[in-house]
N, CA, C and O atoms as a GROMACS GRO file, in nm:
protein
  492
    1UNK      N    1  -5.468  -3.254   5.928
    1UNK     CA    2  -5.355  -3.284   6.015
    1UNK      C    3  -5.226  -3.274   5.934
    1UNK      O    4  -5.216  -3.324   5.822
    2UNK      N    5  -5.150  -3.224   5.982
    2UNK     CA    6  -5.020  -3.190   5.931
    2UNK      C    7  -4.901  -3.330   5.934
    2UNK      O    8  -4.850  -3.356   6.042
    3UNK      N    9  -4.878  -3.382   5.857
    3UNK     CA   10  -4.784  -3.508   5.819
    3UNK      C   11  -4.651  -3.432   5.777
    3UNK      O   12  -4.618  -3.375   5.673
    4UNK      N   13  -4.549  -3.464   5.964
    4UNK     CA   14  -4.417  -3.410   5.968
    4UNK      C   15  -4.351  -3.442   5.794
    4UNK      O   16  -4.286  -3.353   5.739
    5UNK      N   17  -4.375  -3.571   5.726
    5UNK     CA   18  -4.270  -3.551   5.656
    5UNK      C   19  -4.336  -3.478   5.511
    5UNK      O   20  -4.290  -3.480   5.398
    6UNK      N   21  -4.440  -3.426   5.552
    6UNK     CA   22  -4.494  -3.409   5.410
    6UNK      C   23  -4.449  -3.211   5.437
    6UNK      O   24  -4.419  -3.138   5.343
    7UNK      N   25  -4.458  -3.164   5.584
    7UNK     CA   26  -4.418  -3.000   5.595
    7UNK      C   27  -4.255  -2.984   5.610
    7UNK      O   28  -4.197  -2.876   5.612
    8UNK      N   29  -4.186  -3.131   5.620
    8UNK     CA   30  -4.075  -3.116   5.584
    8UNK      C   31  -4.015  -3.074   5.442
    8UNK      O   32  -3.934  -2.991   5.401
    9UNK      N   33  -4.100  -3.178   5.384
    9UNK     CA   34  -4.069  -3.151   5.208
    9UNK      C   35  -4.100  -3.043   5.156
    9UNK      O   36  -4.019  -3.010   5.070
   10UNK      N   37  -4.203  -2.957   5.173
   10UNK     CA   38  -4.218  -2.796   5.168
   10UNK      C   39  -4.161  -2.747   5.193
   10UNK      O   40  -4.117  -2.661   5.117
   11UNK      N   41  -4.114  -2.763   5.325
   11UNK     CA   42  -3.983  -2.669   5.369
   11UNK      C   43  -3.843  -2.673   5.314
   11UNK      O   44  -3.742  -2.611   5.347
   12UNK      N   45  -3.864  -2.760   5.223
   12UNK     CA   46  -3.713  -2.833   5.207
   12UNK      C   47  -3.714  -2.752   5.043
   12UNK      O   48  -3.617  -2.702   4.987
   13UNK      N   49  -3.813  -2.757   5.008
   13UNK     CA   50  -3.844  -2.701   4.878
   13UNK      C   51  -3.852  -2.568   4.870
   13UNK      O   52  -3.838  -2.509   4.763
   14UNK      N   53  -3.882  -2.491   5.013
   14UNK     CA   54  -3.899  -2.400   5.011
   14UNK      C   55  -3.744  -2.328   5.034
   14UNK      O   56  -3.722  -2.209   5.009
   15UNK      N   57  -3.623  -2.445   5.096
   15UNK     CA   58  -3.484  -2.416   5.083
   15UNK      C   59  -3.395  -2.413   4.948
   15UNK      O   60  -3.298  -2.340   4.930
   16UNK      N   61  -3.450  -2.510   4.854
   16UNK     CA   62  -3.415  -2.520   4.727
   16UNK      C   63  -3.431  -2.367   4.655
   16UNK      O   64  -3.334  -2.295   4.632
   17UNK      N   65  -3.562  -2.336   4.628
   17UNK     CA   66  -3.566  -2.231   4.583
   17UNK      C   67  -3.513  -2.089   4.645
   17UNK      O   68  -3.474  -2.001   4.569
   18UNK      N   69  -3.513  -2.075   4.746
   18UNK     CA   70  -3.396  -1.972   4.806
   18UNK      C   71  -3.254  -1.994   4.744
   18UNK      O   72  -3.219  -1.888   4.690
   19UNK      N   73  -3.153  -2.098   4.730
   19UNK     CA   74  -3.089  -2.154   4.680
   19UNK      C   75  -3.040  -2.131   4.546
   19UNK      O   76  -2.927  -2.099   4.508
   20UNK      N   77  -3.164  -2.156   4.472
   20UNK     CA   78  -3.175  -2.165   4.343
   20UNK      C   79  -3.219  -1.989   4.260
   20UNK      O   80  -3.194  -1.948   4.147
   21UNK      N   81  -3.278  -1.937   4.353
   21UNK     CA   82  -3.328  -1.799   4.291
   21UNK      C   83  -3.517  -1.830   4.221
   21UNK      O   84  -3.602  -1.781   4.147
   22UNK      N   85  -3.500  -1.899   4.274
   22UNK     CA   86  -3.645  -1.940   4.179
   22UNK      C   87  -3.788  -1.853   4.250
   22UNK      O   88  -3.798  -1.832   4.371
   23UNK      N   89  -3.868  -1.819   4.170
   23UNK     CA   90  -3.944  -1.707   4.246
   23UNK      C   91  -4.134  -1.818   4.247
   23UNK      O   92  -4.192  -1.892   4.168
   24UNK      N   93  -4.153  -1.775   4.351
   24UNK     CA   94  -4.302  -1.836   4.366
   24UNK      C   95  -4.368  -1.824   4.244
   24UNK      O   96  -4.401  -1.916   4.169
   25UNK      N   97  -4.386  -1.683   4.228
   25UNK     CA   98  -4.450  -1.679   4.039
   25UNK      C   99  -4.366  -1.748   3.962
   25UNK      O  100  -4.459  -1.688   3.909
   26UNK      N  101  -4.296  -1.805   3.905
   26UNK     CA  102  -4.228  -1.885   3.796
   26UNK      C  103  -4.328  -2.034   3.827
   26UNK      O  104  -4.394  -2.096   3.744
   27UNK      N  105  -4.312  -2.065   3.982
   27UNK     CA  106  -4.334  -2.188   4.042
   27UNK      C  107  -4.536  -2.171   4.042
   27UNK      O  108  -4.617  -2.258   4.075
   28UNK      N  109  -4.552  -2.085   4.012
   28UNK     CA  110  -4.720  -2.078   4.009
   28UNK      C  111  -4.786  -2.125   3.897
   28UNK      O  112  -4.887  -2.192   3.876
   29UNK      N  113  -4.663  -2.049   3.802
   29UNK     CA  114  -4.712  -2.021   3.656
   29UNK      C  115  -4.687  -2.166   3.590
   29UNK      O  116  -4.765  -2.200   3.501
   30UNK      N  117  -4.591  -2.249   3.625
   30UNK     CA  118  -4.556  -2.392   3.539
   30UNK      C  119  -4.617  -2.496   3.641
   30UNK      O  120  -4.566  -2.606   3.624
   31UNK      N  121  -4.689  -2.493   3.717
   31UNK     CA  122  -4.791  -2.568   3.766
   31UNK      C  123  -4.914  -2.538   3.755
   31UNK      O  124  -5.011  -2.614   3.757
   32UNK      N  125  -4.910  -2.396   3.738
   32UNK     CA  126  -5.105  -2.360   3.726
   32UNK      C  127  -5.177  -2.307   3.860
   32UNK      O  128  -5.290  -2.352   3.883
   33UNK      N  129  -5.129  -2.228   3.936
   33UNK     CA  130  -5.152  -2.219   4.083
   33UNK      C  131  -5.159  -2.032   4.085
   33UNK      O  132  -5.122  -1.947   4.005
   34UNK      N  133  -5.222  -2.028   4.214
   34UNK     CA  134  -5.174  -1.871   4.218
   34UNK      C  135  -5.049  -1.903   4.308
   34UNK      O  136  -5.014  -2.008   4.361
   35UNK      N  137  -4.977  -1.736   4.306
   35UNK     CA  138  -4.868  -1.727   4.339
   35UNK      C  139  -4.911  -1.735   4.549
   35UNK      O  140  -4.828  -1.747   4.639
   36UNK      N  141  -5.026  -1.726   4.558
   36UNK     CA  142  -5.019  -1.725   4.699
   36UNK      C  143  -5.084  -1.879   4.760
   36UNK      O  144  -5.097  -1.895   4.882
   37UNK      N  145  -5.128  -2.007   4.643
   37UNK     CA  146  -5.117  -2.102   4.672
   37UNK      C  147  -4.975  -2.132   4.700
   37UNK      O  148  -4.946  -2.195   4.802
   38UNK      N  149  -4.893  -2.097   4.627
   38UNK     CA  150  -4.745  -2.125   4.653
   38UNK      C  151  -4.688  -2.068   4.748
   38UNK      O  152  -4.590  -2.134   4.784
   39UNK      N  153  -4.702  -1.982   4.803
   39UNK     CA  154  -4.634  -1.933   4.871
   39UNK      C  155  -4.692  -2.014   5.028
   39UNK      O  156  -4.612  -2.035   5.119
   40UNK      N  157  -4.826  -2.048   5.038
   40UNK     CA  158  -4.847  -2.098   5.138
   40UNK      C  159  -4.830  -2.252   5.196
   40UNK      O  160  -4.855  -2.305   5.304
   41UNK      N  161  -4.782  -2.289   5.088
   41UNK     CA  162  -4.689  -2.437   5.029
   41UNK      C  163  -4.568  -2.467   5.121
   41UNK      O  164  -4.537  -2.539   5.216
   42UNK      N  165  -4.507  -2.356   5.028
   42UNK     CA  166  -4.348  -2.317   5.069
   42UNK      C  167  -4.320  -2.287   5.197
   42UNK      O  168  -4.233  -2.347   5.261
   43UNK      N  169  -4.422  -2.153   5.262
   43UNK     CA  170  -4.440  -2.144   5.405
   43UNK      C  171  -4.432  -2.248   5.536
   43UNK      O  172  -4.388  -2.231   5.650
   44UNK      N  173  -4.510  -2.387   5.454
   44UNK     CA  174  -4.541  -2.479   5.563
   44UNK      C  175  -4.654  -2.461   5.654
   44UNK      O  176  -4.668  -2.519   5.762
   45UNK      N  177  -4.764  -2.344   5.583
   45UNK     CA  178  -4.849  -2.314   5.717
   45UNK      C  179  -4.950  -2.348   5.659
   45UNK      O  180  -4.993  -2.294   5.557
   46UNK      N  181  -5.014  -2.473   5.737
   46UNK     CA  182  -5.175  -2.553   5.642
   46UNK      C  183  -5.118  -2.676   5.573
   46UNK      O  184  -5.212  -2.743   5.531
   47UNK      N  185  -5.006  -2.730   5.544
   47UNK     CA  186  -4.940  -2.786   5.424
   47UNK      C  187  -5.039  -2.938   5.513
   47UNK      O  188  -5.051  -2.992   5.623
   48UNK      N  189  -5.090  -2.948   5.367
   48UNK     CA  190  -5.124  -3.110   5.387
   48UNK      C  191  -5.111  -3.167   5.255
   48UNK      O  192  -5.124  -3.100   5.152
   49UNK      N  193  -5.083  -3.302   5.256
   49UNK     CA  194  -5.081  -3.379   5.127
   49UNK      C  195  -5.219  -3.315   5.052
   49UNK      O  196  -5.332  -3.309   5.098
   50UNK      N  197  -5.168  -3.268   4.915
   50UNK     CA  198  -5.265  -3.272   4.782
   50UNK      C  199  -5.175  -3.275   4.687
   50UNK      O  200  -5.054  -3.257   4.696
   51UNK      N  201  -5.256  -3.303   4.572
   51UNK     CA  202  -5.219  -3.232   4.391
   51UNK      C  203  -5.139  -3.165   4.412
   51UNK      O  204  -5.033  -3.224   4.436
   52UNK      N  205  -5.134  -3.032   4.417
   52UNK     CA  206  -5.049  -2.895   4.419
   52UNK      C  207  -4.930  -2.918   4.508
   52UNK      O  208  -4.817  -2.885   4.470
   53UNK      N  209  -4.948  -2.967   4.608
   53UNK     CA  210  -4.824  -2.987   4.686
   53UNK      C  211  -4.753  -3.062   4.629
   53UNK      O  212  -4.643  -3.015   4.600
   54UNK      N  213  -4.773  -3.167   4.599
   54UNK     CA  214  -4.715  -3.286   4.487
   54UNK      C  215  -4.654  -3.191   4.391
   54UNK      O  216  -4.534  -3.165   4.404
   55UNK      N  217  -4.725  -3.136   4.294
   55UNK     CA  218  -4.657  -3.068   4.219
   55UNK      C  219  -4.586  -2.942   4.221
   55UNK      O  220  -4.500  -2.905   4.141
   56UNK      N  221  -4.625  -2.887   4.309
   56UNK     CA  222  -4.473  -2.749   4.350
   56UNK      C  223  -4.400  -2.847   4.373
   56UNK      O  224  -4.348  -2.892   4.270
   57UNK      N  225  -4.376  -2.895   4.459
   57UNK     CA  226  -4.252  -2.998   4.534
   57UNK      C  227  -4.162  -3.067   4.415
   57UNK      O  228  -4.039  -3.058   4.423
   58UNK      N  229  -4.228  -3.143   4.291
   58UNK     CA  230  -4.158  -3.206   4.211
   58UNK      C  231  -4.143  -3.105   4.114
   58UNK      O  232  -4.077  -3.158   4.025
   59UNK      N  233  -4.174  -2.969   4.077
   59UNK     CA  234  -4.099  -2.878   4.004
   59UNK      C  235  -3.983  -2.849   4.062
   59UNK      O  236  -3.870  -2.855   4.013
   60UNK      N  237  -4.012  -2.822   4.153
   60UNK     CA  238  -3.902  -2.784   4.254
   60UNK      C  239  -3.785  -2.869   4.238
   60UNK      O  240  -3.705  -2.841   4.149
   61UNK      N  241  -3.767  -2.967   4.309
   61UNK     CA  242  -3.710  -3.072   4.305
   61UNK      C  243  -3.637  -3.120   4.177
   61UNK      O  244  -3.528  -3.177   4.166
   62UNK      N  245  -3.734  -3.078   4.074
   62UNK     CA  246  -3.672  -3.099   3.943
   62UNK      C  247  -3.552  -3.031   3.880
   62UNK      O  248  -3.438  -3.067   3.851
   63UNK      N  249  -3.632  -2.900   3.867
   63UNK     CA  250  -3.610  -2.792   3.820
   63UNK      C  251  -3.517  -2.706   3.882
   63UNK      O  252  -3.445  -2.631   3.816
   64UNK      N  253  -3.516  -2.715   4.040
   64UNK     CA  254  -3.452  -2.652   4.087
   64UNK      C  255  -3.286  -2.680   4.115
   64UNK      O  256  -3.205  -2.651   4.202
   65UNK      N  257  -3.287  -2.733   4.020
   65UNK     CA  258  -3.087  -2.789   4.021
   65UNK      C  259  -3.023  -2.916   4.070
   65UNK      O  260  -2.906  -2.951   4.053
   66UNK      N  261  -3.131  -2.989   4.140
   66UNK     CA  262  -3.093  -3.126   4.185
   66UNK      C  263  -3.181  -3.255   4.155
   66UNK      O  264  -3.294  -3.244   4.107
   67UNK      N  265  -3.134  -3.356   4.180
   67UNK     CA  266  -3.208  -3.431   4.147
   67UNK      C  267  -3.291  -3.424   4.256
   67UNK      O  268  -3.278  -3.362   4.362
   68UNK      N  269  -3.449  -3.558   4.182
   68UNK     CA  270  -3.481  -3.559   4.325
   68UNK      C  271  -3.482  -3.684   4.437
   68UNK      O  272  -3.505  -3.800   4.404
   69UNK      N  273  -3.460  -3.648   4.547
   69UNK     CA  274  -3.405  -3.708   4.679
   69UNK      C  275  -3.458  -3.829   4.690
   69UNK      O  276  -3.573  -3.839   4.647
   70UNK      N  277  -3.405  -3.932   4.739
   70UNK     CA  278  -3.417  -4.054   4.780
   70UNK      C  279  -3.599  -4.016   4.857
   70UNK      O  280  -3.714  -4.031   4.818
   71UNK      N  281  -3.539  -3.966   4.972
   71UNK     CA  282  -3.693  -3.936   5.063
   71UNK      C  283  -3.772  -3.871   4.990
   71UNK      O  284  -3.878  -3.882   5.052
   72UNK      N  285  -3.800  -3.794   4.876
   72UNK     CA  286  -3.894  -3.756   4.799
   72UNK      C  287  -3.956  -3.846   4.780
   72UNK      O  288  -4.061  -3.845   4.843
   73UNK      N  289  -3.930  -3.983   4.678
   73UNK     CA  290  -3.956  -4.056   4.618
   73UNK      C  291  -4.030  -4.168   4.723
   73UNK      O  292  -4.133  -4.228   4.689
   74UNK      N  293  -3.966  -4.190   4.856
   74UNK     CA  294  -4.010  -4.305   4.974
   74UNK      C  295  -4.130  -4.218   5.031
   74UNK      O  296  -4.232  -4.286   5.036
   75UNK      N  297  -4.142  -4.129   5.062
   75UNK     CA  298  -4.292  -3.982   5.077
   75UNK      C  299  -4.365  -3.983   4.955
   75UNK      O  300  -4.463  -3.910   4.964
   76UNK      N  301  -4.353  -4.038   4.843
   76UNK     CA  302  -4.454  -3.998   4.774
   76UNK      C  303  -4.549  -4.129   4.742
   76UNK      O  304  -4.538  -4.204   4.645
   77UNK      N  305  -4.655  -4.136   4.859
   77UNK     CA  306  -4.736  -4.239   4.859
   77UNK      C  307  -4.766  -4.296   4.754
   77UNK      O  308  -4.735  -4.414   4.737
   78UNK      N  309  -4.835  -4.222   4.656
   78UNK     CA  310  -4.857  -4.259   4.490
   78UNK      C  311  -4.762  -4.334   4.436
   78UNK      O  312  -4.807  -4.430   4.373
   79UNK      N  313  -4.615  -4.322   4.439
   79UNK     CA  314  -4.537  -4.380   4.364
   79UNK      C  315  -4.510  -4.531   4.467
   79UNK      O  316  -4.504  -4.643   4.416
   80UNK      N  317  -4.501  -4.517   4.553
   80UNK     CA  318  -4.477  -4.632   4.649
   80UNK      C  319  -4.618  -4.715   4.599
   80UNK      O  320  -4.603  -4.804   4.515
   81UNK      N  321  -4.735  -4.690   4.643
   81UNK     CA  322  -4.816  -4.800   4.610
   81UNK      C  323  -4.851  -4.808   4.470
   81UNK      O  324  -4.954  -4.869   4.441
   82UNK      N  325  -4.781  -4.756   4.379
   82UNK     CA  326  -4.801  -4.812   4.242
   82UNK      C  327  -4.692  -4.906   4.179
   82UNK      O  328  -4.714  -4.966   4.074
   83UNK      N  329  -4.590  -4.914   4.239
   83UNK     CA  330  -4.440  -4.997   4.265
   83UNK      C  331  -4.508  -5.116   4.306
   83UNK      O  332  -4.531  -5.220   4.243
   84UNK      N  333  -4.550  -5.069   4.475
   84UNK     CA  334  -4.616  -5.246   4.551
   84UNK      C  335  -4.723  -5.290   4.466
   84UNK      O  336  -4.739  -5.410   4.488
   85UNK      N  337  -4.803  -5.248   4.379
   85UNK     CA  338  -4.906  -5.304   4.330
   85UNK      C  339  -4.876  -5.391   4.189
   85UNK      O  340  -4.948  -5.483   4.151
   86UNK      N  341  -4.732  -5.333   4.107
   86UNK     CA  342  -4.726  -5.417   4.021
   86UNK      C  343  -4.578  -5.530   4.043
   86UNK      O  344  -4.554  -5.633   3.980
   87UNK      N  345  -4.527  -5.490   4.115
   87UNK     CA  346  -4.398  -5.548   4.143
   87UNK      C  347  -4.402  -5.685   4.221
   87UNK      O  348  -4.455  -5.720   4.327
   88UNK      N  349  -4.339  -5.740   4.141
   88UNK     CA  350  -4.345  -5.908   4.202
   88UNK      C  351  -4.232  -5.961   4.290
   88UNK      O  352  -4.225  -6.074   4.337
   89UNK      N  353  -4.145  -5.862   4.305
   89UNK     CA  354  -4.026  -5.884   4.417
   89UNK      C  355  -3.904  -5.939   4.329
   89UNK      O  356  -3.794  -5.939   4.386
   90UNK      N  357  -3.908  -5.979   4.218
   90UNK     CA  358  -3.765  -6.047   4.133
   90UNK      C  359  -3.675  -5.901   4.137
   90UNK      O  360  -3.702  -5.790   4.184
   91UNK      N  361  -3.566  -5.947   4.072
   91UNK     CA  362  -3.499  -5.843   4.025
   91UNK      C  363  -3.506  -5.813   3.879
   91UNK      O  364  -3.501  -5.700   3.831
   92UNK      N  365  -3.517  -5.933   3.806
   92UNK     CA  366  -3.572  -5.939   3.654
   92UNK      C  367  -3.666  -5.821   3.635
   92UNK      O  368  -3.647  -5.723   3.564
   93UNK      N  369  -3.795  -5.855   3.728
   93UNK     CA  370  -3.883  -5.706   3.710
   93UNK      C  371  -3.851  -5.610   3.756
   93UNK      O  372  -3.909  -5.512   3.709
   94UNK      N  373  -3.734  -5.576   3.882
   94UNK     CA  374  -3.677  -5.420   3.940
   94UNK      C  375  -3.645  -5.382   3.772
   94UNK      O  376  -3.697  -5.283   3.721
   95UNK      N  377  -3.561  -5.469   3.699
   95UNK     CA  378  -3.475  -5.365   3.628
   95UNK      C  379  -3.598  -5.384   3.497
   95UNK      O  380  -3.534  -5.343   3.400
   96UNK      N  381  -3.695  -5.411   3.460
   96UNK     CA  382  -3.787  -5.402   3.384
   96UNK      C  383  -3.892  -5.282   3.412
   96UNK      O  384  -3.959  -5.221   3.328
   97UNK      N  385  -3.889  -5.259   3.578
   97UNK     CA  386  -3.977  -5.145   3.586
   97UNK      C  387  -3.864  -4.994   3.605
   97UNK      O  388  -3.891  -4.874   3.601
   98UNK      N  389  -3.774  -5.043   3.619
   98UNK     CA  390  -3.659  -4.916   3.642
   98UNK      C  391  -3.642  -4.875   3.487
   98UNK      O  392  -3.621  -4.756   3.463
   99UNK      N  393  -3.650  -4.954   3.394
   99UNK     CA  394  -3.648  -4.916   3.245
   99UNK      C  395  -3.793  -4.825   3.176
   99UNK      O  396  -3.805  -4.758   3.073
  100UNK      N  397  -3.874  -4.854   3.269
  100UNK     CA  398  -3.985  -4.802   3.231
  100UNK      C  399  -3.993  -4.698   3.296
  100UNK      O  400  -4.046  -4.607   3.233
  101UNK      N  401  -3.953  -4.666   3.429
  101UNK     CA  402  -3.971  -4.554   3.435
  101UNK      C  403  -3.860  -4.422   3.406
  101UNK      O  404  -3.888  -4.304   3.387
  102UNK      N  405  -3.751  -4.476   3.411
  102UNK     CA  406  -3.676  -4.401   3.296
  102UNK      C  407  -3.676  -4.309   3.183
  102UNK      O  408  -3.624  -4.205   3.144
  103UNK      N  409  -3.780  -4.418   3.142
  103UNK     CA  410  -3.862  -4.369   3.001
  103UNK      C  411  -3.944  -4.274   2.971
  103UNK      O  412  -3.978  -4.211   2.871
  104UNK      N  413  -3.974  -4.281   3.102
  104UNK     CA  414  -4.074  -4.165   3.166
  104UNK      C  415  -4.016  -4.003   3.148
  104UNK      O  416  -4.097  -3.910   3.151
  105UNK      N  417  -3.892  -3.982   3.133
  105UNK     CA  418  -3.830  -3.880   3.134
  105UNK      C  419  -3.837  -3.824   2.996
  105UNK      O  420  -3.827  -3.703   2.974
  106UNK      N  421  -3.850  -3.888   2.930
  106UNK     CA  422  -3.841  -3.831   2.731
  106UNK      C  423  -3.991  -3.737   2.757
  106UNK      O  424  -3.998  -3.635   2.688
  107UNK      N  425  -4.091  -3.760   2.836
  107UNK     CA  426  -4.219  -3.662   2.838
  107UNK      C  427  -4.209  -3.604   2.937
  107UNK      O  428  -4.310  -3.546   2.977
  108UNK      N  429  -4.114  -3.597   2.998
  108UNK     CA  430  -4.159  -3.460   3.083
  108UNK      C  431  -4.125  -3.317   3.007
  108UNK      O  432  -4.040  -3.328   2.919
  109UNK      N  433  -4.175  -3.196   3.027
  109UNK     CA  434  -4.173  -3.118   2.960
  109UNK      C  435  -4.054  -3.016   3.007
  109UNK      O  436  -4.084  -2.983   3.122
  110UNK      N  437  -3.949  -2.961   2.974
  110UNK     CA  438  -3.881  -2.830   3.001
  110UNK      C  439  -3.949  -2.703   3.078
  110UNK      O  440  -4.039  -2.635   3.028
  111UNK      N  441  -3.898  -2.684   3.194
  111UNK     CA  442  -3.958  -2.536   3.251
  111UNK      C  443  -4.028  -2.420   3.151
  111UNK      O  444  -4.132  -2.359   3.174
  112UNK      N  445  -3.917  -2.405   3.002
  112UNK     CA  446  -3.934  -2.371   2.893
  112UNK      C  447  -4.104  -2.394   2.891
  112UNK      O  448  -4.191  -2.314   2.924
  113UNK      N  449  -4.117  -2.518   2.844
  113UNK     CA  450  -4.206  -2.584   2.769
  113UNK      C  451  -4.396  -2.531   2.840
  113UNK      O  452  -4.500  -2.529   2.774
  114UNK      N  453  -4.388  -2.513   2.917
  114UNK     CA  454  -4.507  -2.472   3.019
  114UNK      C  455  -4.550  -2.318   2.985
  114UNK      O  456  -4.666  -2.279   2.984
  115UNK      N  457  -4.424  -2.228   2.955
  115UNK     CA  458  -4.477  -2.118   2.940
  115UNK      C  459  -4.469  -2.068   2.794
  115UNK      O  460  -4.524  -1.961   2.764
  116UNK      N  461  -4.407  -2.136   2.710
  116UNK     CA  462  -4.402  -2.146   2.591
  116UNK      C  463  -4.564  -2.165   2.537
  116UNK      O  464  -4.630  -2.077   2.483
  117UNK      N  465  -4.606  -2.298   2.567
  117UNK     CA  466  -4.720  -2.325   2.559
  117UNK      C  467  -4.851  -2.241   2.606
  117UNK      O  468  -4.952  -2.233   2.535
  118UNK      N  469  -4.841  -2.189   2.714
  118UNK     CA  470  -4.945  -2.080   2.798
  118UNK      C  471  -4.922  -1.936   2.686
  118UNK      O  472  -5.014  -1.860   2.656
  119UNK      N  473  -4.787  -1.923   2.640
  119UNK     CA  474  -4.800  -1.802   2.502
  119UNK      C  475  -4.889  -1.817   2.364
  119UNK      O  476  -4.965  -1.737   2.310
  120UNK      N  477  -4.850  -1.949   2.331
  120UNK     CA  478  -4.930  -2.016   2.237
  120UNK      C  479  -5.082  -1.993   2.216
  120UNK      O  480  -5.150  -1.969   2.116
  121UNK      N  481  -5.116  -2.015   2.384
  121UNK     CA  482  -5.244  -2.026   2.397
  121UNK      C  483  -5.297  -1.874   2.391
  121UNK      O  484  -5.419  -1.864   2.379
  122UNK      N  485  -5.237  -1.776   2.398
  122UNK     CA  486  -5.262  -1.676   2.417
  122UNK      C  487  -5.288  -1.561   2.265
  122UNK      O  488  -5.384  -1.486   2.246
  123UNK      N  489  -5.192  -1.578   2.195
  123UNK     CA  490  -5.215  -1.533   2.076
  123UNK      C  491  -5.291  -1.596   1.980
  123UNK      O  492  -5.307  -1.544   1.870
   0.00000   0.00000   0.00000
């Protein structure tokens, strides 16, 4: 079953990268996908919550010149119930878990960094 806000966010991703110039193969290759998983992503046709969707969407989103969106973040079930599960409602802990995930940013890897690595592996 198709979840309006989840073929919204495809579509929305699939506006970014028009936008941005960004080509399905770039977006295949730094997630690990074929180029026609992506493309059928982007399309909106079949789109149901998985893995891959998750992750085109937050390359996208990333990578593709903006931050990402308030409604990204309130749609992405995973992050919502891992918030409600440790969060005790203070504000002491908002800004204790807002520091942590912050932090989170020193490992994410550069667009660079994905195909850099896939060369590596190659020679």
């Amino acid at each position: 079953m198709n979840n309006p806000a989840t073929m919204a966010r495809a579509l929305r991703a699939a506006e970014i990268c028009r936008e941005r110039g960004m080509t399905q193969a770039q977006i295949a290759e730094a997630v690990g996908a074929s180029q026609s998983q992506v493309s059928r992503i982007l399309s909106g046709r079949g789109v149901r919550e998985s893995r891959l969707l998750e992750a085109v969407c937050l390359y996208v989103e990333r990578y593709g010149g903006r931050d990402v969106s308030v409604e990204a973040v309130r749609t992405n079930q995973e992050i919502v119930t891992a918030v409600q599960s440790v969060w005790d409602g203070s504000a002491a802990h908002a800004k204790a878990l807002s520091t942590v995930i912050r932090s989170l940013a020193a490992l994410a890897p550069s667009p660079s960094d994905s195909v850099q690595s896939k060369q590596r592996g190659k020679g």
